[in-house]
C-alpha positions in Angstrom: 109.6 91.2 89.5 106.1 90.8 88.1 104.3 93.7 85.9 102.2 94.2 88.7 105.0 95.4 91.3 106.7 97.3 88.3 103.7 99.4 88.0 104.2 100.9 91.5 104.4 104.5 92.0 103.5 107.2 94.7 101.4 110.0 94.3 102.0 112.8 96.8 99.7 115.0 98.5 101.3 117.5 101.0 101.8 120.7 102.9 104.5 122.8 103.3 106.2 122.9 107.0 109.3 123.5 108.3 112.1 121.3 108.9 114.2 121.5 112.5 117.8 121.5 110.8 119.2 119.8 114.0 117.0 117.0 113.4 118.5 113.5 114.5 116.4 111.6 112.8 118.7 108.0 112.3 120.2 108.0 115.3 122.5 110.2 117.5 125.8 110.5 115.2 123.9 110.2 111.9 122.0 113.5 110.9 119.7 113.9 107.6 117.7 116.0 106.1 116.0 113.7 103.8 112.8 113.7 105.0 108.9 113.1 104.3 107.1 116.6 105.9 103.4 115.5 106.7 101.0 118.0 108.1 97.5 117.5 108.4 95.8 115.2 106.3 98.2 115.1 103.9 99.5 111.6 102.3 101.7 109.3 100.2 99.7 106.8 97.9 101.4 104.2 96.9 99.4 103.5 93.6 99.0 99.8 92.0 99.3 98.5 96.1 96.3 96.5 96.5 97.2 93.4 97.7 100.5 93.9 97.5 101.6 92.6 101.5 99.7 89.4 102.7 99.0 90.1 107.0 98.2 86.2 106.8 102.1 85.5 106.4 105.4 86.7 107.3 106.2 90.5 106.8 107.5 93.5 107.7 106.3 96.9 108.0 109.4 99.3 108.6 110.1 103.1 109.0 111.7 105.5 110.8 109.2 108.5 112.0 108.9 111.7 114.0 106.1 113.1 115.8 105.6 116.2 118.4 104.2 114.6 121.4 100.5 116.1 121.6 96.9 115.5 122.3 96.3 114.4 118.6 96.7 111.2 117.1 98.8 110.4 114.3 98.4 107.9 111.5 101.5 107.0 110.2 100.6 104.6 107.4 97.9 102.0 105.8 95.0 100.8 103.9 92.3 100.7 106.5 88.6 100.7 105.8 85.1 99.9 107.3 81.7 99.9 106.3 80.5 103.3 105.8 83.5 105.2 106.1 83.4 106.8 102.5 80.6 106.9 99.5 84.2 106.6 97.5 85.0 102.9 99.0 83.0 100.0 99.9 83.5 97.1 101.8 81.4 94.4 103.4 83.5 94.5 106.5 86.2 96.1 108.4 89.8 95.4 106.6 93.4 96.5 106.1 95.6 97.9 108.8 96.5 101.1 110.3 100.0 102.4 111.9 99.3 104.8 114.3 100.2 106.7 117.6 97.3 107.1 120.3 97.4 109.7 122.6 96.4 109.5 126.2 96.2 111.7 128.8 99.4 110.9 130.4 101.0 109.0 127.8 101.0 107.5 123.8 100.1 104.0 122.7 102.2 102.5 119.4 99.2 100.7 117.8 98.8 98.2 114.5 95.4 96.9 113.9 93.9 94.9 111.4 90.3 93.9 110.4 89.8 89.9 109.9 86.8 87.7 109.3 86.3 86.6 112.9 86.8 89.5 115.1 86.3 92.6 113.1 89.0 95.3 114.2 91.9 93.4 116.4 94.7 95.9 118.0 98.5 95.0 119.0 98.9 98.2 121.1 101.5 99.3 124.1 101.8 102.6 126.0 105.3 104.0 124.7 107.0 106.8 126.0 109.0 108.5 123.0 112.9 109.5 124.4 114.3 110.3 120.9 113.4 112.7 118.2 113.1 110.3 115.8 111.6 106.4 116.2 112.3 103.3 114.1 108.9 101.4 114.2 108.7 98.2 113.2 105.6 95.9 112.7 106.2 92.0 112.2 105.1 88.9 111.7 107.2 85.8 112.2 104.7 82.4 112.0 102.0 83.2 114.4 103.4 86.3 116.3 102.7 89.6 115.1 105.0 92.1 117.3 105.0 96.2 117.8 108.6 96.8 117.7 110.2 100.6 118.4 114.0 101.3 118.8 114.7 97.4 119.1 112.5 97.0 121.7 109.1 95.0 121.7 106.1 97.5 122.5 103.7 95.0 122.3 102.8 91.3 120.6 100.2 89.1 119.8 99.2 85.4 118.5 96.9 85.7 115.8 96.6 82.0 115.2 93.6 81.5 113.5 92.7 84.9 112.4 91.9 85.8 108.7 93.1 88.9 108.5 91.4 91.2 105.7 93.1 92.7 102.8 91.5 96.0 101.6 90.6 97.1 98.3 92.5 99.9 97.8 95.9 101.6 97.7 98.6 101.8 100.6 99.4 105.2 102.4 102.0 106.8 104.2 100.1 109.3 106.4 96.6 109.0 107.3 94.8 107.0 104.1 92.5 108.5 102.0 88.7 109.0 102.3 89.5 108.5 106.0 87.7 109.7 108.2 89.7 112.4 110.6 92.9 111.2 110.5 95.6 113.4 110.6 99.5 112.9 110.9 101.8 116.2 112.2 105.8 115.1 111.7 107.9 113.1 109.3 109.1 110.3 107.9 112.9 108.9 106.6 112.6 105.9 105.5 109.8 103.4 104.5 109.6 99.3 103.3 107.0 96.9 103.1 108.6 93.3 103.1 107.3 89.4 102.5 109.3 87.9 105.1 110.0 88.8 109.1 113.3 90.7 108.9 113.7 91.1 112.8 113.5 87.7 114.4 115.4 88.6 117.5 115.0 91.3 119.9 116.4 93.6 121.6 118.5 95.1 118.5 120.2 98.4 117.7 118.4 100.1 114.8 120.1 101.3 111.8 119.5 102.6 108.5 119.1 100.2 105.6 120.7 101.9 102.5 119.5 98.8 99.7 116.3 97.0 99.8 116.5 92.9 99.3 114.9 90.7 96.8 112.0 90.3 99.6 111.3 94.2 99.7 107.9 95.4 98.0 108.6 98.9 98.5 111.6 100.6 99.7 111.4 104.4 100.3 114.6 105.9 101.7 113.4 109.8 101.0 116.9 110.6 99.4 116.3 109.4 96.0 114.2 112.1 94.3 114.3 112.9 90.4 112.5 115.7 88.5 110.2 116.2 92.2 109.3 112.5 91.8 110.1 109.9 95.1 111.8 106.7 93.7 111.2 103.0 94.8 114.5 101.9 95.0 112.8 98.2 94.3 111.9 98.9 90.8 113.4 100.6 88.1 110.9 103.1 87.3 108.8 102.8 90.3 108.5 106.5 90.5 105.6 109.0 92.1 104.2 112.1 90.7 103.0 115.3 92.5 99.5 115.9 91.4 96.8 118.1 93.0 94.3 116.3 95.9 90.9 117.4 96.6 89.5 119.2 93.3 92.9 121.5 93.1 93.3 122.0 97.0 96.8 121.4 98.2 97.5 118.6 100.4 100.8 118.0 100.1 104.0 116.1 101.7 106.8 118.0 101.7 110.3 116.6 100.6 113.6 118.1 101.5 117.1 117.0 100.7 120.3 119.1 101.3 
């Protein structure tokens, strides 16, 4: 592992909610309380991220999250940015990639996109109707195919020969990114990893929980493995995250609780 990945931590901004103890959140026999509590615009940095995961190759974007079905829509992680969108961050042209859900008037879109050099903003998006309390969502790329996956079921794919897709020059978040602009997330997160390689080939699958990352794994985030209030990347040996204060001293914090 280079110097580079070893550096990795998370700073956490959050806000205290409460946590349904009957959540299901990996499945229907397997209950945990080890979870990510996001409300508002509160978010995970990953610090020392930049660059980290190349679009323009194989990877995987995995987690397992929980949302309230609303009117609101819900950023669950990334690194996008655009022209104008803070006096903090500039950038000649839209870049990075967003996780989000969309909400519609009678129904919610699963939606990845990415800026690149020839079309700006592109969007792999499907309608998806939510049956479960919790979702495993998967984004991938295997060759040319980059695929929407949620539950083990393709929500929506896309060929993106030819595309340059844009890396942005900042950190990675879990939760809407900051110095956006309005995003908000309301709900949770259990697990979280960023990967150089296309883990699910093959659909439909069962989901389950992954309990040790692989020697392709950038970041693996499985919310259970907390020391001294600090979130640990089970990828590094000291890949930890600190809570510091966000916004000159205002609380925006992520809320972690483990029984």
């Amino acid at each position: 592992m280079s110097a580079f990945h070893s550096r990795i931590t998370i700073l956490l901004f959050l806000t205290v909610s409460s946590l349904n103890p009957e959540l299901h959140i990996f499945g229907e026999e397997e209950q945990t309380h080890n979870l990510g509590q996001f409300l508002g615009n509160s978010f995970v940095e990953i610090e020392d991220s930049q660059g980290l995961i190349d679009l323009n190759k194989d990877f995987t974007i995995e987690m397992w999250v929980s949302w309230q079905p609303t009117g609101r829509n819900e950023y669950f992680a990334g690194d996008e940015a655009w022209p104008g969108m803070s006096n903090q961050i500039h950038v000649q042209g839209n870049c990075g990639w967003v996780l989000r859900k969309l909400a519609r008037e009678k129904y919610e879109v699963l939606d990845f996109t990415f800026g690149c050099k020839e079309m700006g903003w592109v969007n792999v998006k499907g309608q998806y109707q939510k049956t479960t309390p919790a979702v495993h969502l998967v984004v991938s790329r295997f060759k040319d195919v980059i695929a929407v996956i949620a539950n083990g079921q393709i929500v929506a794919q896309q060929n993106v020969r030819g595309l340059t897709i844009l890396p942005a020059p900042t950190a990675t978040y879990l939760g809407p990114r900051k110095y956006g602009h309005e995003r908000t997330f309301n709900g949770t997160i259990g697990f979280f990893r960023l990967s150089n390689i296309a883990h699910y080939r093959k659909t439909p699958f069962r989901p389950k929980l992954i309990e040790e990352p692989d020697k392709n794994d950038l970041v693996f985030y499985n919310f259970r493995e907390i020391k001294n209030g600090s979130l640990i990347d089970l990828t590094q040996d000291s890949g930890t995250g600190v809570t510091r204060p966000a916004h000159h001293g205002l609380s925006h914090n992520v809320k972690f609780t483990s029984d």
